[in-house]
N, C-alpha and C positions, 0 to 999 in steps of 0.2 A: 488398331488393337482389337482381337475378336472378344468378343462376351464371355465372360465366365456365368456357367450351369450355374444357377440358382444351387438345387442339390449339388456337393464339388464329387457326390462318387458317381455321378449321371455319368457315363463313358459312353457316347452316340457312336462311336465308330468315325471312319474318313470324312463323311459328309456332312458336314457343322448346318444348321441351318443358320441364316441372314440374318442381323440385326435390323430391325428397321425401327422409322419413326413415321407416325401419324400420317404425314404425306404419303411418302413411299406406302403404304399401308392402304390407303384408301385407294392409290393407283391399281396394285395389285385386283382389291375387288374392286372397282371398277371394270377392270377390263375382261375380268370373269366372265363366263358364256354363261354359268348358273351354279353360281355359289350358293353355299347352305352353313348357316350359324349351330353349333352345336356346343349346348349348355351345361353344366354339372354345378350339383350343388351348392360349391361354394360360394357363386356367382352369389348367392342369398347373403353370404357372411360380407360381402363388400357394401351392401346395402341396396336401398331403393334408388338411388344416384346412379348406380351399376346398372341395373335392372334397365331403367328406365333409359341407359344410353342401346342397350340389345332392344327395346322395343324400338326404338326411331329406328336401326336398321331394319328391324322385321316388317315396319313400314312400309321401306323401299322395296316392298317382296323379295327379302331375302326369307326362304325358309328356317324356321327354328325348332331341331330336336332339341327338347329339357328331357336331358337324361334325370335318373334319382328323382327326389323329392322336388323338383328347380322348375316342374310344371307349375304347382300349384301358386308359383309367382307371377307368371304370364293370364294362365285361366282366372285369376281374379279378376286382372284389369282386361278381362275379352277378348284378349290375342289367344290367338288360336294358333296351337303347335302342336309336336307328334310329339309321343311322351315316349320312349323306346331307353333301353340298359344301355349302356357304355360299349359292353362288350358284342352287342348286336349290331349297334348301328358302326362297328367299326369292322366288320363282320359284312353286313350289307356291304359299305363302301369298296373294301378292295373287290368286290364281284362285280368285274363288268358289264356282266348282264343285268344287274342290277337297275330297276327303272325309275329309284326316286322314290321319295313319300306322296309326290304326284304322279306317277307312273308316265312319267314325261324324257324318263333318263337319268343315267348318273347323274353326278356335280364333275365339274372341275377345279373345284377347292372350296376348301371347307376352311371353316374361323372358326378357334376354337375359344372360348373362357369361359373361365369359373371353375376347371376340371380340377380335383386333386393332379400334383404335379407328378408324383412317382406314378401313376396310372397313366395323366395324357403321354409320356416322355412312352410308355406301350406301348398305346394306342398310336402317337405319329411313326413310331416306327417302325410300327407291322404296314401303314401307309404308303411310309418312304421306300419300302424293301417289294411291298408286294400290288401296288398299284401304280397310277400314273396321276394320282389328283395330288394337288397342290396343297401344303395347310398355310395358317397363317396363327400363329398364336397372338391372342389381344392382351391376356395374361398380364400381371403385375410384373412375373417373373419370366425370364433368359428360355424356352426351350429348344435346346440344340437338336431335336429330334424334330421338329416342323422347319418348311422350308423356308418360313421368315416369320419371325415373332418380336415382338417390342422386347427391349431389354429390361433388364432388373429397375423398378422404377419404385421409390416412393408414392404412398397413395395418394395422395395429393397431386405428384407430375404426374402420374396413370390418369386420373379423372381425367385431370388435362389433354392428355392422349386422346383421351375415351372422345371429350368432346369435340376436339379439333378433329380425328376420324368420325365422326356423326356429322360435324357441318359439311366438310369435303366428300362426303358420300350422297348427303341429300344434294348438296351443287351437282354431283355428278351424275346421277340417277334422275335430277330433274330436268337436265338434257338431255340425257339418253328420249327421254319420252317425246 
């Protein structure tokens, strides 16, 4: 059975993205060449619990835009991120030449959460249509515009999510090394 859009008038077009869960999830980054985490405000309204699972990946050196206001929750506790609009950094992404917040190169996929939903469902699918990077939504909610996002979840089984992809990413990153 495929997922139903959180929003039901979300109309993505032919190309649904993936349902996945936590496993499937941390495989995907994992095997990322260089993934980059991109923040929006709402990530604040899910709480310090939330917050606090996006810093253990930023840990692992994954990059983190906080778009909006969603910096001054990382700069407090001295993770350092790039503080860039929604509509820039999605803007940056599909330009190839594009060399990164480290001028080291594009990403090959991006994680997105916390983003307003009618805004990210934009933003993946100016992605999906006009680049070659991959998203992955960590989101509460279904979106069919990324190429694989966790389903509609309770906040409660999301946390859950959240931390089973934080333990399976630190395993996984701490063999990469």
């Amino acid at each position: 059975m495929r997922e139903i859009p959180w929003q039901t008038s979300n109309i993505p077009g032919p190309r649904l993205g993936i349902a996945v869960n936590a496993d499937v999830a941390h495989r995907i980054i994992a095997r990322a060449r260089k993934p980059l985490i991109v923040v929006g405000a709402e990530l604040l309204d899910e709480g310090e619990e939330a917050i606090g699972k996006v810093l253990r990946l930023a840990k692992l050196g994954i990059p983190v835009v906080a778009t909006a206001h969603s910096a001054k929750s990382f700069t407090a506790k001295g993770e350092k991120v790039v503080q860039m609009g929604i509509t820039e950094i999605t803007d940056r992404l599909k330009d190839e030449t594009w060399e990164g917040c480290d001028g080291k190169g594009n990403y090959d996929l991006v994680i997105f959460l916390g983003i307003e939903y009618w805004l990210l469902s934009q933003m993946a699918s100016t992605l999906k249509h006009f680049s070659k990077i991959e998203t992955v939504n960590i989101s509460r909610y279904y979106q069919p515009n990324t190429t694989y996002s966790f389903p509609n979840l309770k906040e409660d089984l999301w946390l859950g999510y959240m931390e089973e992809l934080c333990k399976r990413c630190e395993k996984a990153f701490g063999e990469r090394a």
